[in-house]
N, C-alpha and C positions, 0 to 999 in steps of 0.2 A: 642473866642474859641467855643460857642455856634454856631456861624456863620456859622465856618470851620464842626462843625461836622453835621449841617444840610442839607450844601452846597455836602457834602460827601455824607451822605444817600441821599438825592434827586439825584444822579448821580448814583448811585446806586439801584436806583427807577425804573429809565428810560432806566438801561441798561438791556437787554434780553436776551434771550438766544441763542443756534442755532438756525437754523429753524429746522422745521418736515422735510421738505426736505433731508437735511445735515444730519440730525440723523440716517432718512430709511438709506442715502445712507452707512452713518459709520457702523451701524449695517449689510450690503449686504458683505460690504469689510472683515468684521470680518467673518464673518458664511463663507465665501468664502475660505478665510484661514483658518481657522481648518479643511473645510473639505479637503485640498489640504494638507496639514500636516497628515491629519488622512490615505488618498489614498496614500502617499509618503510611509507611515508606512506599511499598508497593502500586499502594492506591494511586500515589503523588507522582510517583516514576510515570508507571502507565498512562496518566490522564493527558499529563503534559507531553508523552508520545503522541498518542492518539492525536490532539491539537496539532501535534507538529506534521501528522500525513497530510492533511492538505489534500487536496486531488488527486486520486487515486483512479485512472484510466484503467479499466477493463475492457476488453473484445466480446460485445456481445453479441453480434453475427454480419458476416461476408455473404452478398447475393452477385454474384453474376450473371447480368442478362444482356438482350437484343429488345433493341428499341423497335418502335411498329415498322421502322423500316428494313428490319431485319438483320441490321447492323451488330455484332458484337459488341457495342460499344458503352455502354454501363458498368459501372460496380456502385453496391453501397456498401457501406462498412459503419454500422451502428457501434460508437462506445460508449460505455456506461462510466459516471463519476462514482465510485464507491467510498469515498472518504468525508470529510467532515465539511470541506470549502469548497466554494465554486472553482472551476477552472476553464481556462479558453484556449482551443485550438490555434494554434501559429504558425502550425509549419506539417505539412504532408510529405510524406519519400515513397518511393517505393523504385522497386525492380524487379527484371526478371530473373536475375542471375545469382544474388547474395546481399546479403546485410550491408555487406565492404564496397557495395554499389551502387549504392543508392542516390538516386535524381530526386533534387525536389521539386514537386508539383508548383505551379500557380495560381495561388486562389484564383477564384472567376471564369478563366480560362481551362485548366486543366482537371477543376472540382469544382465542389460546391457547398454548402455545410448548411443544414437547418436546426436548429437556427441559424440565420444568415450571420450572426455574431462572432458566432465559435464558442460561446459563456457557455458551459455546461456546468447546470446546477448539479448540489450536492446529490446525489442519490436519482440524477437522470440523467438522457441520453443527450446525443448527437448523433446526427444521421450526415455523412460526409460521401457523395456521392462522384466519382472521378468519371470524367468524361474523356473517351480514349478519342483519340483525332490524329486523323495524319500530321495537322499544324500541329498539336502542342508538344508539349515532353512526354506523353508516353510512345509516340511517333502510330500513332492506326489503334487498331482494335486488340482485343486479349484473346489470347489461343487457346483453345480446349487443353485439356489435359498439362498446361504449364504451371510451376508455383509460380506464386507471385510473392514477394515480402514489401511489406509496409514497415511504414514508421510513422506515427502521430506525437507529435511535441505539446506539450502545454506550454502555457506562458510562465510558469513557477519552475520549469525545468525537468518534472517528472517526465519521460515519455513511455510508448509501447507499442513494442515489435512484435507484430506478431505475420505469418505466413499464410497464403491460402495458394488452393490449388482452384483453379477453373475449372467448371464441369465440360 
């Protein structure tokens, strides 16, 4: 019995392990795969973000002017769709005073929007142009030198605030 279990460890003794070779290369294979797993994951994450922005309003420029009658009474306010779906204007604000103040316009009456729809495709504009009036809600014309803030709502709920000052 002695014999066997010597005869056991000394075979045991002599036997080794992988090589360093073998080892690097199992450790390349492994680190190889989780990162190929992790980019599988990342791809998948992102894609389905992106999908999910939807209509993405950007400010792509405020003009205020006077009409031939020499009236103050103009603004346009071009926004850009930056994201992957269409989206359609529903709802204008603005004021003179703060964000926490905000009136909302009336289409027709108070604006306008070309397209007359409000759909703004993926990767184009609208051009929303408010018309100041004593009748409507912005009550007359827009005063040099005052901010104004806005507010533009989509129909998916995204909106965008953004400020302008009158020259």
């Amino acid at each position: 019995m002695q014999e066997v279990q010597l005869s056991l460890l000394k075979v045991l003794r002599e036997r080794k392990g992988i090589s360093p070779i073998l080892a690097t290369l199992l450790l390349i294979v492994i680190a190889v795969g989780a990162i190929m797993i992790t980019y599988a994951w990342v791809i998948t994450f992102t894609t389905t973000q992106t999908q999910q922005a939807g209509a993405v309003l950007v400010l792509e420029n405020v003009r205020f002017y006077e009409t031939a009658s020499g009236a103050k009474n103009r603004t346009d306010i071009i926004i850009r769709n930056t994201g992957t779906a269409d989206g359609k204007i529903v709802a204008v604000y603005w004021s003179s005073s703060s964000f926490s103040d905000l009136n909302k316009l009336v289409a027709t009456t108070d604006y306008t929007m070309d397209p007359t729809t409000g759909v703004v495709g993926s990767l184009s504009s609208v051009k929303i142009t408010i018309i100041w009036s004593a009748g409507g809600t912005t009550g007359g014309t827009w005063a040099s030198g005052t901010t104004y803030y806005f507010k533009v709502v989509s129909e998916a709920g995204p909106y965008l605030e953004f400020t302008s000052k009158a020259p």
